[in-house]
C-alpha positions as CSV (number, residue, x, y, z in Angstrom):
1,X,0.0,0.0,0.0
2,X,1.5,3.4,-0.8
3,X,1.5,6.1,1.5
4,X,-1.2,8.8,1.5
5,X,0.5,12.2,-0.9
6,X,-0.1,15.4,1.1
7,X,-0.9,17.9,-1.3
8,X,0.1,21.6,-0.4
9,X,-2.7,23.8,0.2
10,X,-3.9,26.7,-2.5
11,X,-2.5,30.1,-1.7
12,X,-5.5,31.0,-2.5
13,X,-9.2,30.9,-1.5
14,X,-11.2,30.4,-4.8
15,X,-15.2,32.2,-4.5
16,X,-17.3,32.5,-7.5
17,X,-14.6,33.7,-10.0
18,X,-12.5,35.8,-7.5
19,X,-9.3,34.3,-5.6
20,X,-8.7,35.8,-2.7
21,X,-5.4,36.0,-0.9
22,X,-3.8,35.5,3.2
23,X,-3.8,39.0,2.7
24,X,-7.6,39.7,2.0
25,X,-8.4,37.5,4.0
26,X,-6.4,39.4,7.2
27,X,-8.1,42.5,6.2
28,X,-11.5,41.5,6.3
29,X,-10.8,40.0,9.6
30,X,-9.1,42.8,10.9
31,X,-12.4,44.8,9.0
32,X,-14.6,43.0,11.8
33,X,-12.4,43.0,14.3
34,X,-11.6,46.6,14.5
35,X,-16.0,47.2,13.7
36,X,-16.5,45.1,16.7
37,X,-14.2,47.2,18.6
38,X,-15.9,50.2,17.6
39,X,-19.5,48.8,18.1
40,X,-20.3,48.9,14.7
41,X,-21.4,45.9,14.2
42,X,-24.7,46.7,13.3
43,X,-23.3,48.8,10.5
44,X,-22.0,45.6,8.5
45,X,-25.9,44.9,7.2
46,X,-25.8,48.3,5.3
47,X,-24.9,48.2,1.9
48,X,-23.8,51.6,1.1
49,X,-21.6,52.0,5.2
50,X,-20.4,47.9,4.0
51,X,-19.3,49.4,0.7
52,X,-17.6,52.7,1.5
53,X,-15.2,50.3,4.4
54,X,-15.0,47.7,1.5
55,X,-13.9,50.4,-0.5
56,X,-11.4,51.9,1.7
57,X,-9.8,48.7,2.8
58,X,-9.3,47.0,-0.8
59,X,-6.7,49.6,-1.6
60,X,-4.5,48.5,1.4
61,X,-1.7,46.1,1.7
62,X,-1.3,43.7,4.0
63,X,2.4,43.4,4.0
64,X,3.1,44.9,7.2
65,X,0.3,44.0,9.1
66,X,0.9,46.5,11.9
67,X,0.1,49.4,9.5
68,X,-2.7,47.6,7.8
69,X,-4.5,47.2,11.1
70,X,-4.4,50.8,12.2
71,X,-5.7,51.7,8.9
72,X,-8.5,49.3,8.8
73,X,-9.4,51.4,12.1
74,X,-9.2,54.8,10.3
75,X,-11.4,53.8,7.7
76,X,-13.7,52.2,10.4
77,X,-13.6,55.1,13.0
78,X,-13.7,58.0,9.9
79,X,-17.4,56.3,8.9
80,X,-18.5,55.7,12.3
81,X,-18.6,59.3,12.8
């Protein structure tokens, strides 16, 4: 019997036709974290407050997640108010 092959997982996470990358997904996590953390929650079932913070954070980089993170909580405080 041979032994099982252990295949190396995608880079990327495949939706509909859009791959997404570790990168997107640490900035929508960091997009929920850092709306939990300013209790806007609630705002993540409007489409147009879901969009503008969408829009915001798709032009960041994850590279250096320290910077990414206190973005993601400028974009997140700046449509809170």
């Amino acid at each position: 019997m041979r032994p099982a092959v252990m295949m190396p997982r995608p880079s990327t996470t495949r939706l509909g036709q859009r791959s997404y990358t570790g990168a997107h997904d640490f900035l929508v996590k960091e997009q929920f974290r850092k709306a939990s953390e300013a209790k806007t929650v609630h705002r993540l079932g409007d489409p147009q407050w879901l969009g503008e913070a969408v829009a915001g954070v798709a032009v960041l980089s994850a590279w250096w997640a320290p910077s990414a993170s206190r973005q993601v909580r400028e974009i997140t405080e700046d449509l809170a108010a």
